[in-house]
C-alpha positions as CSV (number, residue, x, y, z in Angstrom):
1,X,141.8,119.9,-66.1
2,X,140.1,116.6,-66.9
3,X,141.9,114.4,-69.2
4,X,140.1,111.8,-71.2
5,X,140.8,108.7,-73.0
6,X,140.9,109.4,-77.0
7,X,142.0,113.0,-76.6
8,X,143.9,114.5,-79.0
9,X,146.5,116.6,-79.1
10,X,148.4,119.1,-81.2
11,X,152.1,119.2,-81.2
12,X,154.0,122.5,-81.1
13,X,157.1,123.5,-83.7
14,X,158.9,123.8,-80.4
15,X,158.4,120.3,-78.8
16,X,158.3,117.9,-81.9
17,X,161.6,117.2,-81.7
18,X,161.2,115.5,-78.2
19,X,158.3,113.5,-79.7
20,X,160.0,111.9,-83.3
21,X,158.9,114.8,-84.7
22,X,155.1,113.8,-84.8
23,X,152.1,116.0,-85.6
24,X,149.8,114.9,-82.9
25,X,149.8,113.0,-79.7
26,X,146.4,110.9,-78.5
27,X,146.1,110.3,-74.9
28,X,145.0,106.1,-75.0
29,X,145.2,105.7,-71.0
30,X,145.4,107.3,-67.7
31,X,146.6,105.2,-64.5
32,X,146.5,107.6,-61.2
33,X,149.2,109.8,-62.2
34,X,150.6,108.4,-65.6
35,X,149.4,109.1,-68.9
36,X,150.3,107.1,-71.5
37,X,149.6,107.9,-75.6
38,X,150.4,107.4,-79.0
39,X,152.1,109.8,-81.6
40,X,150.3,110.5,-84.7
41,X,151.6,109.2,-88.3
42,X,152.8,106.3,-86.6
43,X,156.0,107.5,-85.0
44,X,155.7,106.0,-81.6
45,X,154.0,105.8,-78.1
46,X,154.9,106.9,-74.9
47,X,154.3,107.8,-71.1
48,X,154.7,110.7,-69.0
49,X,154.1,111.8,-65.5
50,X,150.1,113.7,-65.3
51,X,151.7,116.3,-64.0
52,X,154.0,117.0,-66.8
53,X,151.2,116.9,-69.4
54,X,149.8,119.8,-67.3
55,X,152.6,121.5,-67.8
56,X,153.0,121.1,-71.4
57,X,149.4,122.5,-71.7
58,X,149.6,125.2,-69.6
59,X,152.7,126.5,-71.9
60,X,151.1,125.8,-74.9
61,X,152.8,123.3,-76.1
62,X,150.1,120.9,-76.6
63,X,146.8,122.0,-77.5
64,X,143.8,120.3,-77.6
65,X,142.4,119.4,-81.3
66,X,138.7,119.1,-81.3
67,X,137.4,116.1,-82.5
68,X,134.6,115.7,-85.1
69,X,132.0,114.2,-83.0
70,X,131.5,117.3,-80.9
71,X,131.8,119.5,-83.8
72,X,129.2,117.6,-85.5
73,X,126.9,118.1,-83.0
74,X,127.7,122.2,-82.6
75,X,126.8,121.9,-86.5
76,X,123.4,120.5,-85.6
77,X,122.6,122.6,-82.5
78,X,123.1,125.5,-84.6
79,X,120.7,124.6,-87.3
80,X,118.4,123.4,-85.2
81,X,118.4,126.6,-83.2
């Protein structure tokens, strides 16, 4: 799985405890095999191994928020269509 600069991430009930209890976590930069991000609402930022984001994705416990720009243009492909 390809992870981008400026993705955004939704925090499980489970896991917010780990991360100040924040809503949301946005991936700002990715050096080889570290991934650093912020926390939404202000509550922090912090790095973790690529690998464990993996992890934490494939169990669900972050999920990937879409953001407006690509549903904007789903908006005006269907429209247009």
């Amino acid at each position: 799985m390809l992870i981008e600069e400026g993705t955004k991430y939704r925090i499980s009930q489970g896991i917010k405890s780990f991360f100040n209890s924040a809503e949301t976590l946005t991936v700002i930069r990715q050096n080889g095999i570290t991934v650093q991000f912020t926390l939404g609402e202000g509550k922090g930022y912090g790095s973790m191994p690529l690998q464990h984001l993996h992890y934490l994705l494939k169990r669900n416990d972050l999920t990937q928020m879409k953001n407006k720009r690509s549903l904007l243009n789903t908006e005006n492909e269907e429209q247009i269509g």
